[in-house]
mmCIF file of the N, C-alpha and C atoms, coordinates in Angstrom:
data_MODEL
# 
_entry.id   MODEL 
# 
loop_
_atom_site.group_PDB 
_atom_site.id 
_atom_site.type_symbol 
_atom_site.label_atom_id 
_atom_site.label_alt_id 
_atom_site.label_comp_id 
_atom_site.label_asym_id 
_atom_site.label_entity_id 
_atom_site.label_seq_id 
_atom_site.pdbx_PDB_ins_code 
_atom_site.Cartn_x 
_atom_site.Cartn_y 
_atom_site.Cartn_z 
_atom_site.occupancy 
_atom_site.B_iso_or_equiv 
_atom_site.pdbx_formal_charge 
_atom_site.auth_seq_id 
_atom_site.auth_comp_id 
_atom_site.auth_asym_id 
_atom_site.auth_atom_id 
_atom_site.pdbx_PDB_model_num 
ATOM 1   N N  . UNK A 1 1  ? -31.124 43.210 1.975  1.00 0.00 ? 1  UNK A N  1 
ATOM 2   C CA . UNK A 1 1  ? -30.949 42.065 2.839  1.00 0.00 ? 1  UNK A CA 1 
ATOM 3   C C  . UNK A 1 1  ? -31.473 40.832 2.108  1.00 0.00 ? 1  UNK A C  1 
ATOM 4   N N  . UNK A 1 2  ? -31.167 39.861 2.232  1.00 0.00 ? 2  UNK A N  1 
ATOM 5   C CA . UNK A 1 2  ? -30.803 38.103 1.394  1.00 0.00 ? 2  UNK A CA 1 
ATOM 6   C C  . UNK A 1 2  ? -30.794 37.404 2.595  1.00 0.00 ? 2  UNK A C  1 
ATOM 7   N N  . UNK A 1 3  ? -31.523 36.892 2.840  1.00 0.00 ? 3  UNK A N  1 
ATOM 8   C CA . UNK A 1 3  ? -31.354 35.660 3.678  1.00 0.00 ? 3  UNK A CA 1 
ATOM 9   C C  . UNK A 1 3  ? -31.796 34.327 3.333  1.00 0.00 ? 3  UNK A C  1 
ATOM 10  N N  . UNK A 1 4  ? -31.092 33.112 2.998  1.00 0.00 ? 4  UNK A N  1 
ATOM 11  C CA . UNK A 1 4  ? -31.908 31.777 2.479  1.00 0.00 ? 4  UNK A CA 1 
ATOM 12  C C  . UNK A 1 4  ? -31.063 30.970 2.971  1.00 0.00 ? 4  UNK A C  1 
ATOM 13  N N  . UNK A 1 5  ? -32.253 30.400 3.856  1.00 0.00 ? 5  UNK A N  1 
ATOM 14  C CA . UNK A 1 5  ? -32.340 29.014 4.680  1.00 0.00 ? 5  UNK A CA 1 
ATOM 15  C C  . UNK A 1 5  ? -32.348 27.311 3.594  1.00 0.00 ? 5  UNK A C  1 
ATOM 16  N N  . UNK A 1 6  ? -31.381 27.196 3.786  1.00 0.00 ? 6  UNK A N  1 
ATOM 17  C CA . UNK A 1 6  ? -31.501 25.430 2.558  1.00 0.00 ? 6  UNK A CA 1 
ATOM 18  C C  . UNK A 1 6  ? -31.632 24.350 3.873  1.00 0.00 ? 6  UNK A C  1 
ATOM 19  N N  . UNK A 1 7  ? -32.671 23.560 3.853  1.00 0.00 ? 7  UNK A N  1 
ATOM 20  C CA . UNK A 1 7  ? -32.551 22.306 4.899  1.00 0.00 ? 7  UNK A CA 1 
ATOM 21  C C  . UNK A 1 7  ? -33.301 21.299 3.605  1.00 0.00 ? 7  UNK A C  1 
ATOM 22  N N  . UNK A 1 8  ? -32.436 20.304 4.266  1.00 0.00 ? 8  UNK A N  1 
ATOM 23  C CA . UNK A 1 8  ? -32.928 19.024 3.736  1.00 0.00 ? 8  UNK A CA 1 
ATOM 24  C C  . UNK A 1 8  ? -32.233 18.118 4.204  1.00 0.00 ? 8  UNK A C  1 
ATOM 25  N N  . UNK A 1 9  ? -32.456 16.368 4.015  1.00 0.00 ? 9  UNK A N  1 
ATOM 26  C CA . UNK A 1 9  ? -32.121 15.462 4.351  1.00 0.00 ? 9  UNK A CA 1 
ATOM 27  C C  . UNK A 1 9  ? -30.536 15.294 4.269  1.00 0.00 ? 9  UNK A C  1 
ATOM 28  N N  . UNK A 1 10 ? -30.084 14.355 4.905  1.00 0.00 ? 10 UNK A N  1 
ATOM 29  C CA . UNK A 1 10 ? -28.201 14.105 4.597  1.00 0.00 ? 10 UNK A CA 1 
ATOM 30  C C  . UNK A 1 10 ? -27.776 13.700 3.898  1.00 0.00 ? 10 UNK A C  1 
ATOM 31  N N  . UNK A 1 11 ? -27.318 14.216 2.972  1.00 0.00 ? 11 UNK A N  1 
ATOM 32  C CA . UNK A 1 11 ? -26.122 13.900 1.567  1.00 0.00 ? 11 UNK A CA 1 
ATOM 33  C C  . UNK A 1 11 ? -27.638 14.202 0.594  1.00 0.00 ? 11 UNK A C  1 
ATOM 34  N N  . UNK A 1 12 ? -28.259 15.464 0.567  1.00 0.00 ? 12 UNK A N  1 
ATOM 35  C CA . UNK A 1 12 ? -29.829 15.699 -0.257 1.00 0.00 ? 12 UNK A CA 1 
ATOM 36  C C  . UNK A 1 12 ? -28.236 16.401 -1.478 1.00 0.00 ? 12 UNK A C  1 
ATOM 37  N N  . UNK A 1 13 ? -27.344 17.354 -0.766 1.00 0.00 ? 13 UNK A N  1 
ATOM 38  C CA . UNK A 1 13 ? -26.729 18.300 -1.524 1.00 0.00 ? 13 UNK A CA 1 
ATOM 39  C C  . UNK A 1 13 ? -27.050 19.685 -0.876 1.00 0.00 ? 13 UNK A C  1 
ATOM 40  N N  . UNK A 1 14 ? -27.338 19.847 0.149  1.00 0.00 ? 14 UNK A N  1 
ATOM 41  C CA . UNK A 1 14 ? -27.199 21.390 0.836  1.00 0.00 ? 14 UNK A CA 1 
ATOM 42  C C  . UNK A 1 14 ? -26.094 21.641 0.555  1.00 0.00 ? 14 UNK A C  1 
ATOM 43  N N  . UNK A 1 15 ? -25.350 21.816 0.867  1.00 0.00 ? 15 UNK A N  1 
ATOM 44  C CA . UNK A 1 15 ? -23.755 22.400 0.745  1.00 0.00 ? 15 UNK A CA 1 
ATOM 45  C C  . UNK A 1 15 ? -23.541 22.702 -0.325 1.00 0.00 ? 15 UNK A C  1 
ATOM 46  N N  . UNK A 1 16 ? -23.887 21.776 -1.442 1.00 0.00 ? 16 UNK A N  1 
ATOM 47  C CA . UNK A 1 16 ? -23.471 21.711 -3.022 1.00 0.00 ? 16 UNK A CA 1 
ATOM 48  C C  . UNK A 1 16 ? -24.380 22.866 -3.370 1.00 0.00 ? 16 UNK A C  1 
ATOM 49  N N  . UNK A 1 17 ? -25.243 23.095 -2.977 1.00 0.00 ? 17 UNK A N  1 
ATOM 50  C CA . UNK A 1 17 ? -26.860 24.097 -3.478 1.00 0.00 ? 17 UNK A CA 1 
ATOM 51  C C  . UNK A 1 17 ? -25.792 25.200 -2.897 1.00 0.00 ? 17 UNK A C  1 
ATOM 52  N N  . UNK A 1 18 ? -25.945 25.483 -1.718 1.00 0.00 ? 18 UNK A N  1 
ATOM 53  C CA . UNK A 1 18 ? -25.694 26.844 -0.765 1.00 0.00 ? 18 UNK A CA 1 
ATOM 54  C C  . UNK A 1 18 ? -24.253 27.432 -1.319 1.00 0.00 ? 18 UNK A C  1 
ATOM 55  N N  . UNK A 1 19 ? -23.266 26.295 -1.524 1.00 0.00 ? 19 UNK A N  1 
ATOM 56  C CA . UNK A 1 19 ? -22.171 26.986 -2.289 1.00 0.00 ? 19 UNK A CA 1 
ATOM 57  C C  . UNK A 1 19 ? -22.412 27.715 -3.793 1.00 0.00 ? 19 UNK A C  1 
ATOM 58  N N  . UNK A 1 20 ? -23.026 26.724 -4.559 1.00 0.00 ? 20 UNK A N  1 
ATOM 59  C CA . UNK A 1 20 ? -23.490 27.778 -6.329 1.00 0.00 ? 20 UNK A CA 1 
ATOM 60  C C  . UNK A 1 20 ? -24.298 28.618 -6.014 1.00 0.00 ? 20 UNK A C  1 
ATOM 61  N N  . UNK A 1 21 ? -25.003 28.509 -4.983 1.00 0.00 ? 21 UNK A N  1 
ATOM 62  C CA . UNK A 1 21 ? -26.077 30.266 -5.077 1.00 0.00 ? 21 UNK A CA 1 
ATOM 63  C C  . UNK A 1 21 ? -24.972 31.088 -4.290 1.00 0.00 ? 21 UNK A C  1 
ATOM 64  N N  . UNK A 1 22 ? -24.408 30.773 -3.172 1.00 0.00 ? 22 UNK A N  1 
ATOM 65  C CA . UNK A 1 22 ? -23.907 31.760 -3.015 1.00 0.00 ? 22 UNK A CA 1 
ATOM 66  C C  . UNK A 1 22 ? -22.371 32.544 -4.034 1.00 0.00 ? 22 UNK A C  1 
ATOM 67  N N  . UNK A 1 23 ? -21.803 31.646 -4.728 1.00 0.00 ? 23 UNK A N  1 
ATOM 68  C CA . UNK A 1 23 ? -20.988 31.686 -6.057 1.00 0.00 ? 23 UNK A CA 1 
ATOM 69  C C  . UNK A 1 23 ? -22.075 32.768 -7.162 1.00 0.00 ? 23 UNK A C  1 
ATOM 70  N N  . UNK A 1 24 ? -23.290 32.371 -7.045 1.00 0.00 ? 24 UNK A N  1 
ATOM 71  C CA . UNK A 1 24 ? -24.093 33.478 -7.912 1.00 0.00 ? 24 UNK A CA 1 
ATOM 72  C C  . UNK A 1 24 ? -24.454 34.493 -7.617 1.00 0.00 ? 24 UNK A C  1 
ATOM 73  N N  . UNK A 1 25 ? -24.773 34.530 -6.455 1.00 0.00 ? 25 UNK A N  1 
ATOM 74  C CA . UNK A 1 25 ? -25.623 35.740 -5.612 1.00 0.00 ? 25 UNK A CA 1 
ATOM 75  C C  . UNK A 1 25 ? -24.762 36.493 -4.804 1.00 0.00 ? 25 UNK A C  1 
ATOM 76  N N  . UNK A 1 26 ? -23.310 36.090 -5.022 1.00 0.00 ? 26 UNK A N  1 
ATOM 77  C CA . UNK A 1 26 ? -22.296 36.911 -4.211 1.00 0.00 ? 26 UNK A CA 1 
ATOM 78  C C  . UNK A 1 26 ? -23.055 36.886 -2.708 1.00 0.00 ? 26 UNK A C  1 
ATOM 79  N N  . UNK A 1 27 ? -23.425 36.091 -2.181 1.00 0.00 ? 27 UNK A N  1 
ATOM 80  C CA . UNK A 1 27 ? -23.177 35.679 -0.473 1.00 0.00 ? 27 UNK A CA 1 
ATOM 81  C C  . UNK A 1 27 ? -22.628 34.988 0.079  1.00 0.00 ? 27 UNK A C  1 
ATOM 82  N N  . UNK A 1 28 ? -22.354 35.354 1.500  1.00 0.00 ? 28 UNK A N  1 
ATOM 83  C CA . UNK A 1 28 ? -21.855 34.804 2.399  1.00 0.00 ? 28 UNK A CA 1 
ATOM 84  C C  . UNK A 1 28 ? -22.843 33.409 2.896  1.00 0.00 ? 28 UNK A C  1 
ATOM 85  N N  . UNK A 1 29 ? -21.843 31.722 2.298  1.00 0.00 ? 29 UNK A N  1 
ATOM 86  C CA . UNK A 1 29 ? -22.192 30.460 2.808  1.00 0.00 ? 29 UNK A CA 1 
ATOM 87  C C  . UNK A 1 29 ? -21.781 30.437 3.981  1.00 0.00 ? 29 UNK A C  1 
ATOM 88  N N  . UNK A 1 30 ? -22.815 30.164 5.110  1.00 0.00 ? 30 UNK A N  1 
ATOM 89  C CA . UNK A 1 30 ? -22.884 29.528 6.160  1.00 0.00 ? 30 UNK A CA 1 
ATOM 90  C C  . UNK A 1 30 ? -23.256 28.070 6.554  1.00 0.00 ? 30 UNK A C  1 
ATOM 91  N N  . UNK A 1 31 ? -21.875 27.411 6.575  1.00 0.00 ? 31 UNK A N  1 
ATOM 92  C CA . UNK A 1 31 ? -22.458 25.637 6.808  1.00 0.00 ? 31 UNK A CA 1 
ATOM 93  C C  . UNK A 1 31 ? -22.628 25.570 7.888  1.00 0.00 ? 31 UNK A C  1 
ATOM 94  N N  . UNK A 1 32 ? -23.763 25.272 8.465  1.00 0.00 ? 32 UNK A N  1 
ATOM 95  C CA . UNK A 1 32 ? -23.875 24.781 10.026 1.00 0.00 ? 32 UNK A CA 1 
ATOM 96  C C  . UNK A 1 32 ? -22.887 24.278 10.118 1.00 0.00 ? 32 UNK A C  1 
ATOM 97  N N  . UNK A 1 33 ? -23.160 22.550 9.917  1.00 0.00 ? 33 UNK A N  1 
ATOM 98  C CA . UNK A 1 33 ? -22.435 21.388 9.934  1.00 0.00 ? 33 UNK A CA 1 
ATOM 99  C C  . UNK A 1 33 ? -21.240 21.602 10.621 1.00 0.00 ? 33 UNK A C  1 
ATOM 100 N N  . UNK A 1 34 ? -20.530 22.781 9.876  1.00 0.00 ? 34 UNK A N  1 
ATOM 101 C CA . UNK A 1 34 ? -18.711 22.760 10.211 1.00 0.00 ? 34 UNK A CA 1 
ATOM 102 C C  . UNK A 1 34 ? -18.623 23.775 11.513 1.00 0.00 ? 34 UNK A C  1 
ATOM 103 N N  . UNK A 1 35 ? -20.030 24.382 11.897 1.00 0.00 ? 35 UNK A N  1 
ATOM 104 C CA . UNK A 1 35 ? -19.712 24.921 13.251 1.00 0.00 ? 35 UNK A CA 1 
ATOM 105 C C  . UNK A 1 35 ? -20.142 24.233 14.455 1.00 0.00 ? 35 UNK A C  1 
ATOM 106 N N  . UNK A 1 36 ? -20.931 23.351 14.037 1.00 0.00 ? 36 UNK A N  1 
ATOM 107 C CA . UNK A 1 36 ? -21.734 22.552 15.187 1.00 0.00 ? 36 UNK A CA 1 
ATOM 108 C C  . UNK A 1 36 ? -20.701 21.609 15.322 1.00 0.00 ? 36 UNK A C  1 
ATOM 109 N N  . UNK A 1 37 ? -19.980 20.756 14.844 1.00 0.00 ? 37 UNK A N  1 
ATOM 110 C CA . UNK A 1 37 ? -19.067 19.125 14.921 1.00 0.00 ? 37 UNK A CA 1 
ATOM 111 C C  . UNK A 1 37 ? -17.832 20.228 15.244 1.00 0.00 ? 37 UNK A C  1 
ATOM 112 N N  . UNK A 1 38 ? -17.232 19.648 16.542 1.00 0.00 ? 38 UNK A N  1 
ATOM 113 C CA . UNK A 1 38 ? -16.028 19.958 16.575 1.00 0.00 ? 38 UNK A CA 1 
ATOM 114 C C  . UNK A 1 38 ? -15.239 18.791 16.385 1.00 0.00 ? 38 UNK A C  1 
ATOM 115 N N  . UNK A 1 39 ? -13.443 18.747 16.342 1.00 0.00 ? 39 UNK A N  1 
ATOM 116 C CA . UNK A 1 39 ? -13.143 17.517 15.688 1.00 0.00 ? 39 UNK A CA 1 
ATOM 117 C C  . UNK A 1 39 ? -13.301 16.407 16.533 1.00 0.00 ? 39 UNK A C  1 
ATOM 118 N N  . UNK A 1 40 ? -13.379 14.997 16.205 1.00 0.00 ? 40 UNK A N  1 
ATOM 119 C CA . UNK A 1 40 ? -13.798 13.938 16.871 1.00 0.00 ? 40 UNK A CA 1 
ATOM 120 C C  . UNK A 1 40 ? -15.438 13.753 16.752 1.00 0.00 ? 40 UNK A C  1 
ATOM 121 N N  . UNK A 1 41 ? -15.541 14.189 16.275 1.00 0.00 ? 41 UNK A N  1 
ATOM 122 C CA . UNK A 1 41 ? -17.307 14.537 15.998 1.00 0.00 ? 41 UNK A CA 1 
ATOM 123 C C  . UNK A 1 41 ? -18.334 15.016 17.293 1.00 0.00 ? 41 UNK A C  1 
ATOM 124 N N  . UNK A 1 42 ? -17.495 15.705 18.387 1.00 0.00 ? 42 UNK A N  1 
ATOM 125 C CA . UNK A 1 42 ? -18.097 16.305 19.115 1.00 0.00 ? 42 UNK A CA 1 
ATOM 126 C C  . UNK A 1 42 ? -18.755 17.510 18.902 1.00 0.00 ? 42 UNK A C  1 
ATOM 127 N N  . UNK A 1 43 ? -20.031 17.067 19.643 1.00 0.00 ? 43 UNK A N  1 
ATOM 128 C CA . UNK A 1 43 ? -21.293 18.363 19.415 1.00 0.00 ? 43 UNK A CA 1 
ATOM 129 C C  . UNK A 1 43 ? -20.713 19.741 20.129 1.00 0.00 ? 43 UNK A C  1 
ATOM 130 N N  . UNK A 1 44 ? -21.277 20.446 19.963 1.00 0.00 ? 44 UNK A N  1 
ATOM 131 C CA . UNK A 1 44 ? -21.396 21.980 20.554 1.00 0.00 ? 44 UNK A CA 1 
ATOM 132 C C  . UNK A 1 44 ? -22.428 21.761 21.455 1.00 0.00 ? 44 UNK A C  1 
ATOM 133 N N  . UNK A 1 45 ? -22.663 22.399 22.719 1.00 0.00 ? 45 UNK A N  1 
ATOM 134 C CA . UNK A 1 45 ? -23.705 21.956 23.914 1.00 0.00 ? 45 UNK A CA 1 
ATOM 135 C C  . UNK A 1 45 ? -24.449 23.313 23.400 1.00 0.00 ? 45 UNK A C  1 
ATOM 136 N N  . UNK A 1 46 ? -25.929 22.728 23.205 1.00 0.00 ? 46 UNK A N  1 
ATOM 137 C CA . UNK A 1 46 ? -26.852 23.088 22.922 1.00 0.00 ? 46 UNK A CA 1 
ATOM 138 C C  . UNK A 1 46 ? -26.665 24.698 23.485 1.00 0.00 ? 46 UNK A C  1 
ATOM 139 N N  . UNK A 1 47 ? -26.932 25.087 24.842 1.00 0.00 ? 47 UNK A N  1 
ATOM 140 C CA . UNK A 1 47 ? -27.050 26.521 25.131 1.00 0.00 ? 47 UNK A CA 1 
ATOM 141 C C  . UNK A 1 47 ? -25.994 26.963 24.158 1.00 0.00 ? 47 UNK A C  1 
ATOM 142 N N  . UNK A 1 48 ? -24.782 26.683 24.118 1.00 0.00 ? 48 UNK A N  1 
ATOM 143 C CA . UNK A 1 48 ? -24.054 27.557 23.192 1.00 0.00 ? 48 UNK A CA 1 
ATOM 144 C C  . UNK A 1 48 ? -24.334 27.879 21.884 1.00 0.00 ? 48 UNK A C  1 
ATOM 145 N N  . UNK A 1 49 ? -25.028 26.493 21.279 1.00 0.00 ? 49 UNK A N  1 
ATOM 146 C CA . UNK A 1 49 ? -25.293 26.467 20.057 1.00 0.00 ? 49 UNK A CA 1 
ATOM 147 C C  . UNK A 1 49 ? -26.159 27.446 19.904 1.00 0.00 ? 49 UNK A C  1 
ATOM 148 N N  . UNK A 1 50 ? -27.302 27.715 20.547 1.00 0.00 ? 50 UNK A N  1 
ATOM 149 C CA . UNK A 1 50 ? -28.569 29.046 20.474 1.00 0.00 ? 50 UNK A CA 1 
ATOM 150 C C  . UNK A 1 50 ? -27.762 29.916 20.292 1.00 0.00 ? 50 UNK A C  1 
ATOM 151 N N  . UNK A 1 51 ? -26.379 30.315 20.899 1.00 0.00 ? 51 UNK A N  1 
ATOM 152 C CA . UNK A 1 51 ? -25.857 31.723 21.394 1.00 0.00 ? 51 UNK A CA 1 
ATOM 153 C C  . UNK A 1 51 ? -25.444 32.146 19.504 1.00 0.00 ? 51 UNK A C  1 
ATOM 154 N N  . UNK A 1 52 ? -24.594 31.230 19.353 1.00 0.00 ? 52 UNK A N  1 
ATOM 155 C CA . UNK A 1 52 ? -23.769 31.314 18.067 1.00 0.00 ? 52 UNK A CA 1 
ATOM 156 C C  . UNK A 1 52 ? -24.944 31.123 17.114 1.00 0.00 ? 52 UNK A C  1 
ATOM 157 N N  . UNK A 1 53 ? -25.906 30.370 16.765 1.00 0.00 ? 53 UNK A N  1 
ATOM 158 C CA . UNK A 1 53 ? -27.190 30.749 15.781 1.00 0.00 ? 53 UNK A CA 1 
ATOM 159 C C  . UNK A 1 53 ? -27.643 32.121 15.856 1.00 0.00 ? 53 UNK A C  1 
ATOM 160 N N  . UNK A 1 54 ? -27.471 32.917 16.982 1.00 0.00 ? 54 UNK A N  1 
ATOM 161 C CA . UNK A 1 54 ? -28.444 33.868 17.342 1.00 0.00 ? 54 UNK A CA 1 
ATOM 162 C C  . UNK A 1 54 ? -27.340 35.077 16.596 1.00 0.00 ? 54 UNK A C  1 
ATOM 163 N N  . UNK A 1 55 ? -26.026 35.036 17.188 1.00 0.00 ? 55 UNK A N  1 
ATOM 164 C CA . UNK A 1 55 ? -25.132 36.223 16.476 1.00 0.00 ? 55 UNK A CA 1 
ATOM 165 C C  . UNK A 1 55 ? -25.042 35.611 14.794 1.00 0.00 ? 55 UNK A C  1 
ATOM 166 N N  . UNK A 1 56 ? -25.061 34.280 14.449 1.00 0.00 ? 56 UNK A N  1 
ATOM 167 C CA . UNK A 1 56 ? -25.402 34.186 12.831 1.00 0.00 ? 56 UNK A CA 1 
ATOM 168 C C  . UNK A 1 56 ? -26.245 35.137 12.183 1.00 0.00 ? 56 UNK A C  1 
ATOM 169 N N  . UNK A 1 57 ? -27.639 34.894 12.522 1.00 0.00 ? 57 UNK A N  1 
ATOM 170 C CA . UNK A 1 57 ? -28.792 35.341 11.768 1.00 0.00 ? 57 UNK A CA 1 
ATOM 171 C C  . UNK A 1 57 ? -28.623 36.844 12.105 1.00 0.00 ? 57 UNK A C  1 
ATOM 172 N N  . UNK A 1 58 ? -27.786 37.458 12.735 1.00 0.00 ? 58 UNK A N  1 
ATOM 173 C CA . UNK A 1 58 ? -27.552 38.858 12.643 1.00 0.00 ? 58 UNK A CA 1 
ATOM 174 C C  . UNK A 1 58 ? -26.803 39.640 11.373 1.00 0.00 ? 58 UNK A C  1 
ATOM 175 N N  . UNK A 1 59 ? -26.767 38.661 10.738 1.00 0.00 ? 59 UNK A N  1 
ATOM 176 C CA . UNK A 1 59 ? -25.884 39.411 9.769  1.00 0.00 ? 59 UNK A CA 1 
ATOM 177 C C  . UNK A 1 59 ? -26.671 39.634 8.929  1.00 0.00 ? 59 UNK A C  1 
ATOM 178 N N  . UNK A 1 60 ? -26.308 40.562 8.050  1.00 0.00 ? 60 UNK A N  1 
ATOM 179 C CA . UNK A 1 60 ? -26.944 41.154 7.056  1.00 0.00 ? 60 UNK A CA 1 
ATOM 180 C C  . UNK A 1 60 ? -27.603 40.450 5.477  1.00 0.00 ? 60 UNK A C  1 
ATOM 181 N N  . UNK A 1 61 ? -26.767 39.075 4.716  1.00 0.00 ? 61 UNK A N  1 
ATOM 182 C CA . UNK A 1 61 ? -27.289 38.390 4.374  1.00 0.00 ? 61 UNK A CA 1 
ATOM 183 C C  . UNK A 1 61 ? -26.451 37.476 4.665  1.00 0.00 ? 61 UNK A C  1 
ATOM 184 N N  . UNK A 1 62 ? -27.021 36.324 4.223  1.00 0.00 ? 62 UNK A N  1 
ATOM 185 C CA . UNK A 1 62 ? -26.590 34.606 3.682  1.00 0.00 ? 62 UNK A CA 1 
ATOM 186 C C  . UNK A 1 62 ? -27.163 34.053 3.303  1.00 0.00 ? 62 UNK A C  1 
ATOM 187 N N  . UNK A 1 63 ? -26.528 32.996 3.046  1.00 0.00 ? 63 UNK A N  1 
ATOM 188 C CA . UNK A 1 63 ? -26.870 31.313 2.820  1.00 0.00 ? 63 UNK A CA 1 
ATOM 189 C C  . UNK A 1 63 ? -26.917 30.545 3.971  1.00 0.00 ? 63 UNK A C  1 
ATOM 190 N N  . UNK A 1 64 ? -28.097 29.460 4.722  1.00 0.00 ? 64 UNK A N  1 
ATOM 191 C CA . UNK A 1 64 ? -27.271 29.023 5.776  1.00 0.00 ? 64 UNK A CA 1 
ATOM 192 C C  . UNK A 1 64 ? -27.811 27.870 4.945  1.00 0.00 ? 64 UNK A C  1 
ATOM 193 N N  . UNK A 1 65 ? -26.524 26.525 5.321  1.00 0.00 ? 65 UNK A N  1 
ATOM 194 C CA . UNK A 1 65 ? -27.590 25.169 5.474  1.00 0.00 ? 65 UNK A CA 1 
ATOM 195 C C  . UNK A 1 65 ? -27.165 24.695 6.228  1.00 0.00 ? 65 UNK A C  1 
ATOM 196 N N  . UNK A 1 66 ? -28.752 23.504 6.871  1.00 0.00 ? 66 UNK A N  1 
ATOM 197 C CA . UNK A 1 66 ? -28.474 22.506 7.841  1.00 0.00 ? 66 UNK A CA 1 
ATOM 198 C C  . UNK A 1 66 ? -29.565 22.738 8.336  1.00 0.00 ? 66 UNK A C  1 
ATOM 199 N N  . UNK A 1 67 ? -30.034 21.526 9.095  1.00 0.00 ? 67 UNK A N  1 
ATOM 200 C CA . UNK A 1 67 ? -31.178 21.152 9.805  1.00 0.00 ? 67 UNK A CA 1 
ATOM 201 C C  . UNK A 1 67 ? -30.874 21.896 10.614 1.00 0.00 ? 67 UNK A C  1 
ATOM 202 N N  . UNK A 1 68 ? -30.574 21.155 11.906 1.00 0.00 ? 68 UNK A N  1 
ATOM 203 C CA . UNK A 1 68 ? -30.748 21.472 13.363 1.00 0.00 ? 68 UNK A CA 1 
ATOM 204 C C  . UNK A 1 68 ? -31.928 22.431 13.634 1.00 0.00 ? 68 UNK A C  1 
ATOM 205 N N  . UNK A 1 69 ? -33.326 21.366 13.880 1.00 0.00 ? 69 UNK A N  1 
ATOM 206 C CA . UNK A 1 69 ? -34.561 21.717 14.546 1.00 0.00 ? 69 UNK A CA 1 
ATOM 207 C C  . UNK A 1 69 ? -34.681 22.419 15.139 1.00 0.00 ? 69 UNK A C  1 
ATOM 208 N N  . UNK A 1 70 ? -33.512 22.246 16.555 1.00 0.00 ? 70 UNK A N  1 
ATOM 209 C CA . UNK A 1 70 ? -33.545 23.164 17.745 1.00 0.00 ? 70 UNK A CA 1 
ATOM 210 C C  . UNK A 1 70 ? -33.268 24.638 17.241 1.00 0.00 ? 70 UNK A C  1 
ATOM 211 N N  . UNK A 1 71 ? -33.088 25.039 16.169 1.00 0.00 ? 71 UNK A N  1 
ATOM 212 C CA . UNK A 1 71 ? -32.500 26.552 16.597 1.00 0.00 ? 71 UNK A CA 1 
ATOM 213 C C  . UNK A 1 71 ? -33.481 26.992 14.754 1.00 0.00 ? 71 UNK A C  1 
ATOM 214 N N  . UNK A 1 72 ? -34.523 26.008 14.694 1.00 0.00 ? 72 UNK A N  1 
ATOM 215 C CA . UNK A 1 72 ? -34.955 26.168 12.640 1.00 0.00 ? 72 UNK A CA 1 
ATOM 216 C C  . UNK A 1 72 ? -36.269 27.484 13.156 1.00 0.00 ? 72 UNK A C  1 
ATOM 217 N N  . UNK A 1 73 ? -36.876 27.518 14.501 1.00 0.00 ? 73 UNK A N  1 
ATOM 218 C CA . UNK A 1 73 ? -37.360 28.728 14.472 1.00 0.00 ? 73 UNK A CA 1 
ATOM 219 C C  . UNK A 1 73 ? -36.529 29.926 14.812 1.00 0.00 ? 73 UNK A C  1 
ATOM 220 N N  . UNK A 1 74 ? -35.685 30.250 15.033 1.00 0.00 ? 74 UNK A N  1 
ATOM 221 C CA . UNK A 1 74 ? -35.377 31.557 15.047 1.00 0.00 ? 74 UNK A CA 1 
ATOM 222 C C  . UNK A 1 74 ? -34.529 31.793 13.487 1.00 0.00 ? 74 UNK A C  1 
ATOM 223 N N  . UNK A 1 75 ? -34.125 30.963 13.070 1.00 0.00 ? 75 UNK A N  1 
ATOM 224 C CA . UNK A 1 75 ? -33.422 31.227 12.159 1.00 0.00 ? 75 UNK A CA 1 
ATOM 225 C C  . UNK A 1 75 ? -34.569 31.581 10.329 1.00 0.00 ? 75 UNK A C  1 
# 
């Protein structure tokens, strides 16, 4: 099991990081970002968002990046 959490500031390069390790380390990248914004730049309502973080971190490994505070302890 592999699990690594990348957070940092906006436009730091999470994405750019989380894609070459996972290109190296043969894992599965998980971008928040592109599950939380639906199009129009609408959010995901929070209870849901817990639901879908919670079946994420079930998997066996990844990469995730992205802030989002609300859900940085369980993950």
């Amino acid at each position: 099991m592999k699990k690594i959490l990348i957070i940092g500031s906006g436009g730091a390069g999470k994405s750019t990081l989380s894609r070459q390790l996972g290109n190296i380390l043969n894992l599965e990248v998980i971008h928040l970002d592109s599950l939380y914004w639906h199009p129009g730049w609408v959010e995901t309502p929070q209870p849901e968002w817990g639901q879908i973080v919670q079946e994420l971190i079930k998997r066996e490994s990844w990469i995730m990046d992205g802030n989002y505070s609300g859900t940085l302890d369980i993950r």
